[in-house]
TORMIGU-787587 format. One record per residue (C-alpha): x, y, z. Coordinates in steps of 0.5 Angstrom, whole numbers, plus 2048, in hexadecimal, padded with zeros to 3 digits. Layout:
// TORMIGU-787587
XYZ;...
This chain:
// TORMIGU-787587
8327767F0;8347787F7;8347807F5;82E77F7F4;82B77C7FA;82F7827FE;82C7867FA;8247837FC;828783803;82978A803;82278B800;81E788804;82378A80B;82078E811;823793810;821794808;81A793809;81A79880F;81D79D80B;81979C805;81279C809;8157A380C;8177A6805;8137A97FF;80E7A67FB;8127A47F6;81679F7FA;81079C7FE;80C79B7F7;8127977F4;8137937FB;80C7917FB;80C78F7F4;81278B7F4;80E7877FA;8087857F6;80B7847EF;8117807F4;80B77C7F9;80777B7F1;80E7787ED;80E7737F3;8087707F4;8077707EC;80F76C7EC;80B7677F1;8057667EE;8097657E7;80E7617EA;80A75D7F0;80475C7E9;7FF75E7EF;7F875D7EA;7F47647EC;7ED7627E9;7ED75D7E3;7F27637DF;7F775E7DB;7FB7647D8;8007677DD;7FD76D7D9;7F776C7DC;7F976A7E2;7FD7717E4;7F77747E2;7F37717E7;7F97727EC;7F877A7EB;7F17797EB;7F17777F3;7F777B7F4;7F37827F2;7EB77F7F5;7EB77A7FB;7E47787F8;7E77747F3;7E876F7F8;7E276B7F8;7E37697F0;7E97647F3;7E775C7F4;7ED7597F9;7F07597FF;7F675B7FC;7F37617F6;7F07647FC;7F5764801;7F97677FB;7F576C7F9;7F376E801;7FB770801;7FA7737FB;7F57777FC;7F6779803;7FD77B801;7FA7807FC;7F5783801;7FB785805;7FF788800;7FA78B7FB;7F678C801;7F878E809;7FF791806;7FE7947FF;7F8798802;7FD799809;80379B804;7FE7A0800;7FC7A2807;8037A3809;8047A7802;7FF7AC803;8007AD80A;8087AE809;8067B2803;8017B7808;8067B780D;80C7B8808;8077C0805;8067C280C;80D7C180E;80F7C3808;8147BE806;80F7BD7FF;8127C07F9;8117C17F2;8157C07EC;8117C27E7;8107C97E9;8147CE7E5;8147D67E3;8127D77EB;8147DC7F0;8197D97F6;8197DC7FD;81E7DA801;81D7DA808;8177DE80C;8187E580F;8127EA811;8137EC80A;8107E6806;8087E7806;8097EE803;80F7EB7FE;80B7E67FC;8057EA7FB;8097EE7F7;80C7E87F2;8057E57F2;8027EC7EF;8087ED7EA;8057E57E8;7FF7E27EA;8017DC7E7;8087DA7E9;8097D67EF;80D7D87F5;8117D37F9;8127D6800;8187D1804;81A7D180B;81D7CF811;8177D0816;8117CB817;80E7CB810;8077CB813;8087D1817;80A7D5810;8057D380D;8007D5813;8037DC813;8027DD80B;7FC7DA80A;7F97E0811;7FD7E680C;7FC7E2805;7F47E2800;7F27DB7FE;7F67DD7F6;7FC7DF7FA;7FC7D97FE;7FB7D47F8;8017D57F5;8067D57FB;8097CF7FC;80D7CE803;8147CA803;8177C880A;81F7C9809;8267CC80A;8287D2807;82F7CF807;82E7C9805;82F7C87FE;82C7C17FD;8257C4800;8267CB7FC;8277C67F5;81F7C47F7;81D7CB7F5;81E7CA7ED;8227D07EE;8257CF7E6;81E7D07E4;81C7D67E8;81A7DD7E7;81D7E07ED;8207DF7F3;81F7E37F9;8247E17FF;8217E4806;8237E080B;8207DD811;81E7E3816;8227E481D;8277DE81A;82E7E081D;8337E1816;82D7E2812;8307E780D;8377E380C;8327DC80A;82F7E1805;8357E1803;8367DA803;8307D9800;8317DE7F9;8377D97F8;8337D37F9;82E7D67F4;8337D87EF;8367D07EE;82F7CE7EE;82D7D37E9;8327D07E4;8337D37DD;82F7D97DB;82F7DC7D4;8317E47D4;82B7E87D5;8287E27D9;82B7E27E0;8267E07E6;8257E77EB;8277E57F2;8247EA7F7;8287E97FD;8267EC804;82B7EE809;8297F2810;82F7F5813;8317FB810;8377FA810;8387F380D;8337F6808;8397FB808;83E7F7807;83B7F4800;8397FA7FD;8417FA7FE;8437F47FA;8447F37F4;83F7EE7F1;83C7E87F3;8387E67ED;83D7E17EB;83C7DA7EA;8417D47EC;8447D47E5;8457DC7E6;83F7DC7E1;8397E27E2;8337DF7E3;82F7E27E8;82D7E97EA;82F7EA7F1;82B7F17F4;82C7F17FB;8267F57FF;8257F7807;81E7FA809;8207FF80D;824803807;81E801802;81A805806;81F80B807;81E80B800;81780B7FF;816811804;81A816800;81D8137F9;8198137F2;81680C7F5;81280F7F9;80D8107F4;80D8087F4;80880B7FA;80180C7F9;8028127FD;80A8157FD;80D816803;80F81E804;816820802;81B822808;81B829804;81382A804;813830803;81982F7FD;81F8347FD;81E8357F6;82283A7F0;81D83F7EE;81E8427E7;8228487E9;8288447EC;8268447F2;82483F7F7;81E83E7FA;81E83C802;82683D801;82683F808;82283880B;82583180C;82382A80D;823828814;822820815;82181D81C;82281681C;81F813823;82280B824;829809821;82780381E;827800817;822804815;82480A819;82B809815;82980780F;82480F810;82B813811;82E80F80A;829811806;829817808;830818807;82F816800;82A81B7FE;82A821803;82E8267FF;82B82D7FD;82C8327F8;82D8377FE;834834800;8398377FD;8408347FF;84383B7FD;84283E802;84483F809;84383880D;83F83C813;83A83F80D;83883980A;83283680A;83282E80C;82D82880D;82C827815;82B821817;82981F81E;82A817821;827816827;82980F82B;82980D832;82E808830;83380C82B;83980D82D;83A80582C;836806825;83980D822;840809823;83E80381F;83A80781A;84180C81A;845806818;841804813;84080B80F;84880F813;84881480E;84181780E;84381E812;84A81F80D;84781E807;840820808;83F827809;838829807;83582480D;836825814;83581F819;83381F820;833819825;83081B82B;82F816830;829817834;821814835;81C817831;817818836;81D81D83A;81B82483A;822826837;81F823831;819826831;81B82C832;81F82C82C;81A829828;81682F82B;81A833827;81D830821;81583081F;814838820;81C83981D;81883C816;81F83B813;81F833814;81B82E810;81A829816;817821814;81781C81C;819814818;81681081F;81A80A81D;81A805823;8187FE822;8137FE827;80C800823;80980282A;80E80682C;80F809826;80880B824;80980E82C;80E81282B;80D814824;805817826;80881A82D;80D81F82B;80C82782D;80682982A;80A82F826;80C829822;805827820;80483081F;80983181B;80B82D814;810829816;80E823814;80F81C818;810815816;80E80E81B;811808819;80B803819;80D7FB816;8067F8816;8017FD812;7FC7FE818;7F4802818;7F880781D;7FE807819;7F9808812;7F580D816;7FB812818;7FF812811;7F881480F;7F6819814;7F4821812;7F5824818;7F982481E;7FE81E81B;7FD821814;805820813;80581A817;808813812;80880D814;80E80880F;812802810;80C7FE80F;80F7F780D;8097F5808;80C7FA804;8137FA804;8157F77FE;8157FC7F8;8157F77F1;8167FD7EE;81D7FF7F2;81F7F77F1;81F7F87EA;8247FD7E9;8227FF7E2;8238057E3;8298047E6;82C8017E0;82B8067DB;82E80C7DF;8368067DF;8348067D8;83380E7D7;83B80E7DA;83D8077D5;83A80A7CF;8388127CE;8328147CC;82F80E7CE;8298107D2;8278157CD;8278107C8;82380A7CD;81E8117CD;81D8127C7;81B80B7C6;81680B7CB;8128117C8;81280F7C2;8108087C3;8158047C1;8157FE7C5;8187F97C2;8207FE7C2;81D8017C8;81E7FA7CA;8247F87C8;8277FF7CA;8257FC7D2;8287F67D1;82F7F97D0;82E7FD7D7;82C7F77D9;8317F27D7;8377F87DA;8337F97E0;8347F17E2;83B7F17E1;83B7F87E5;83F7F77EC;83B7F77F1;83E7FD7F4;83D8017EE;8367FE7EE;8348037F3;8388097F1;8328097EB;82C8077F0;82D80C7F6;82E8117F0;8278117EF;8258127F6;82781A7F5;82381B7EF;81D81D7F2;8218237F6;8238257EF;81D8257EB;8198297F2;82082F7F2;81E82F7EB;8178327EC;81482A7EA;8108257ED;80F81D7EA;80A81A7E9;8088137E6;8078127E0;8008117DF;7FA8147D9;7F881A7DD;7F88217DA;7FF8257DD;8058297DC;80A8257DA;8108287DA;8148267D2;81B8247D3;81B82A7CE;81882F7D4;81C82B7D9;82382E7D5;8208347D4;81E8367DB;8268337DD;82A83A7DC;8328397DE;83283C7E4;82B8387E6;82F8327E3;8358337E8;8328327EE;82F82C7ED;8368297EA;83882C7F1;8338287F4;8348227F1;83C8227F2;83A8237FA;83581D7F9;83A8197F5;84081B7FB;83C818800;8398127FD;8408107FC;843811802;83D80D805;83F807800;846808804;84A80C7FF;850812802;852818800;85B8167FD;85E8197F8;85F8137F2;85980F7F2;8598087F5;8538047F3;8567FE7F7;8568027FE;8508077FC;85580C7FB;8528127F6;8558197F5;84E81B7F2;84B81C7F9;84C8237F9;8488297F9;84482C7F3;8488327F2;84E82E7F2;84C8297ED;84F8297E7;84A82A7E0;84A8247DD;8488217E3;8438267E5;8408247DE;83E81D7E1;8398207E5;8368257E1;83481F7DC;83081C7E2;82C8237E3;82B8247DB;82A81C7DB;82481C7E0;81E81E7DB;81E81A7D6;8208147DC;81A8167DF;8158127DA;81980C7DA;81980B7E1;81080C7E1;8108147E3;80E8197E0;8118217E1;80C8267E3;80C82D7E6;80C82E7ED;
């Protein structure tokens, strides 16, 4: 008995009543209920026990009737005779306007009132939503991410979380989103590195997980760390074939370098896969939507650095043999570093000949122009030290000057009227008006010649749309780096990828998924992609990007060849067969472009931290393949020559087509 009457204590205690009238429906229904059903037991308790005689009822049946009758509508009062029945029934009745009355309508008031303020804070969540895109954090990439998941799925929910004020999200979204759009997004107030608030996101039933951050948070990349870990245990088991992809932003280049380095973070807490774990950074999706196979994502492909491509004619020779790729590269920051890696992964041409006499090669220049690079050239040297040891065919120069200086100028002047240069000016500065500035004031002779320019611009403007569309002056004039446009679905997913790691697990396996494609055999066709696929989860992340950035040299490749790609589409063209492709690939032709491949491969290694020893160390990244193409052994220069025999029938798998150019 005594607990019982602590229990009601504690019940009907200030501090629980306070703290379930502040709490959620749940807890204010059920106190609300405890009050009427407790306040009726006691007046039925006394009307039984004391025999208080409501009306001419003998049954106590009856009399329990009349009592509810007058505890619910005030106006069975006037039935009652006696001094005693209508004093009774005044209590009754006065007692059940109060609580069915002034605090059930307060309460449900206070119900709909918190439920409001709960949606337009974003503390009101929702467990019944599955098969639904989750984006943690909110970065100046949302709106485009979620207007590119809502076309992939009109009809899935999108739960944005974040820590900043939810009303001011939702503001900022419902300026840049349509009414559809804006229909299935869903805005939740929470902490990236709590655990307990990322539980709130259904994240077991989820269809995929995009981890951004929070914009300008300091240890952004590190809590996106974090927070894949946080994904991983909340996912749970995952069947084989089944994992949850988790793309994660990072924004510093060198913490986005550092992960491609490690070895995986994709398992569970119980060393189980469960998810897919696919790092990205802006400023490399765009390097290498400028001038890899996923330009053609564009409406209007970006024009290759060698626009005026060097090429193997028929007779063995070389087109433009005397010609070289000149990248200017104004503004060393994220976006301009991230230019220089992507070109140190593609720009390798059929005229370097590493036989040669080092001072008669023809190399890559590449021209970085900062005010503040030395202190930006040391720390990017830090990140990448072997770059000039290991890389011959691409030569770097740091120069620390202002752009608008007439050295600059001067030497701008005659890269462009240099007819042996091939010059392309990337303005990467993050200030869009001192970009565009920059980028349409440089020497006249810029515009002259068929040099061509690119302005960073993140937000797509009229001014930026008219410049990028310009015949005349400006007609080499681009704008890039807009963020409405810099997540590629079809770089994230890595299909392609996937297929060249299986294509060095199991020979012959990309002529084989080809032939499956032409002949429409999709159910083995299927199969065969889940194979790829199910290698590709268990990769090390290292080794996931030696296959992605392989792909990037691909275009080079087909355009020395004499070749341009195309969407596939219904149009009538020229399609270039695999049997054509092979036909044209004589052996000399075939060696030059395993020779560019072993270049390419060379230097992307060593970006990915690898040195030059004689007995290879995977631990310590040490490789005794990092060589020149003459000193490489046969059997290792056949893994290039099976990239280039590869590249024909990879092509209509990725979504292209090999025509003539």
């Amino acid at each position: 008995m005594k607990q019982v009457f602590r229990y009601l204590k504690q019940i009907f205690s200030q501090e629980f009543i306070d703290r379930t009238i502040s709490g959620g429906i749940k807890g204010q229904i059920t106190l609300l209920s405890i009050v009427i059903i407790g306040v009726f037991f006691i007046a039925s308790a006394l009307v039984i026990c004391l025999n208080i005689g409501l009306g001419c009822e003998d049954n106590w049946t009856d009399q329990l009737w009349v009592l509810y009758n007058n505890f619910v509508d005030p106006g069975n009062q006037n039935s009652q005779q006696g001094t005693g029945n209508r004093l009774t029934v005044i209590i009754i009745s006065l007692l059940g306007s109060i609580l069915l009355g002034g605090v059930l309508i307060s309460t449900i008031s206070n119900i709909i009132e918190r439920r409001v303020e709960a949606v337009r804070t974003g503390k009101a969540y929702y467990r019944s939503i599955k098969n639904h895109f989750i984006i943690i954090g909110c970065s100046n990439i949302v709106v485009s991410l979620i207007k590119e998941l809502h076309k992939e799925d009109p009809e899935a929910a999108i739960v944005v979380m974040s820590c900043q004020e939810s009303e001011r999200v939702r503001h900022n979204l419902q300026a840049s989103l349509d009414k559809d759009e804006e229909r299935h997004v869903y805005i939740y107030f929470g902490n990236i590195e709590s655990i307990d608030e990322l539980k709130r996101l259904n994240i077991d039933r989820a269809k995929e997980v995009y981890i951004l951050g929070e914009e300008g948070d300091y240890g952004r990349d590190a809590k996106n760390i974090q927070c894949v870990h946080s994904v991983s245990i909340l996912k749970g088991p995952a069947e084989e074939g089944k994992e949850l992809p988790v793309y994660t932003q990072f924004d510093r280049l060198s913490s986005y370098s550092v992960i491609q380095k490690l070895n995986t973070l994709s398992n569970a807490h119980d060393g189980s896969t469960n998810i897919y774990f696919r790092p990205f950074n802006i400023h490399e999706n765009w390097a290498r939507r400028l001038w890899s196979i996923y330009s053609y994502d564009n409406d209007s492909p970006y024009d290759r650095l060698d626009y005026d491509t060097i090429r193997l004619l028929p007779d063995g020779d070389v087109r433009n043999k005397d010609r070289f790729v000149h990248l200017v590269i104004i503004g060393f920051g994220g976006m301009g570093q991230a230019l220089l890696l992507e070109a140190i992964r593609i720009c390798h041409y059929a005229n370097y000949d590493d036989t040669q006499e080092s001072g008669s090669r023809i190399r890559t220049q590449i021209t970085v122009i900062d005010g503040n690079i030395d202190t930006l050239q040391q720390h990017f040297t830090a990140m990448f030290p072997n770059l000039g040891a290991q890389v011959d065919d691409i030569q770097i120069t740091y120069r620390h000057d202002n752009t608008c200086s007439p050295s600059v100028r001067e030497s701008l002047k005659q890269w462009c009227c240099d007819p042996r240069q091939m010059l392309t000016v990337a303005v990467c500065i993050s200030d869009p008006d001192e970009s565009i500035t920059i980028g349409l004031n440089l020497p006249r002779e810029v515009y002259q010649s068929d040099a061509r320019v690119l302005i960073r611009q993140e937000i797509q403007t009229d001014m930026g749309l008219a410049i990028h569309t310009d015949n005349g002056r400006y007609r080499n004039v681009k704008i890039f780096g807009m963020l409405d446009q810099g997540i590629s679905k079809h770089m994230l997913l890595d299909e392609i990828p996937s297929y060249i790691n299986q294509e060095y697990e199991q020979n012959g396996y990309i002529k084989e998924l080809y032939r499956l494609h032409i002949l429409h055999e999709l159910s083995e066709l299927q199969k065969k992609k889940a194979t790829a696929r199910k290698s590709w989860i268990n990769l090390n992340e290292n080794m996931r990007w030696a296959n992605r950035y392989q792909i990037d040299a691909y275009r080079t490749f087909i355009h020395t060849l004499g070749y341009d790609i195309v969407q596939s589409s219904d149009n009538k063209v020229s399609v270039v067969s695999p049997e054509k492709f092979s036909e044209d690939l004589t052996d000399d032709r075939l060696l030059v472009l395993m020779r560019m491949e072993k270049h390419r491969w060379n230097a992307e290694r060593t970006l990915e931290g690898w040195r030059y020893g004689d007995t290879r160390d995977n631990t310590h990244r040490i490789h005794d393949k990092l060589i020149p193409f003459h000193d490489t052994p046969y059997e290792e220069r056949l893994k290039d020559k099976q990239v280039i025999t590869n590249l024909a029938y990879l092509m209509p798998l990725a979504g292209f087509i090999i025509v003539p150019d």
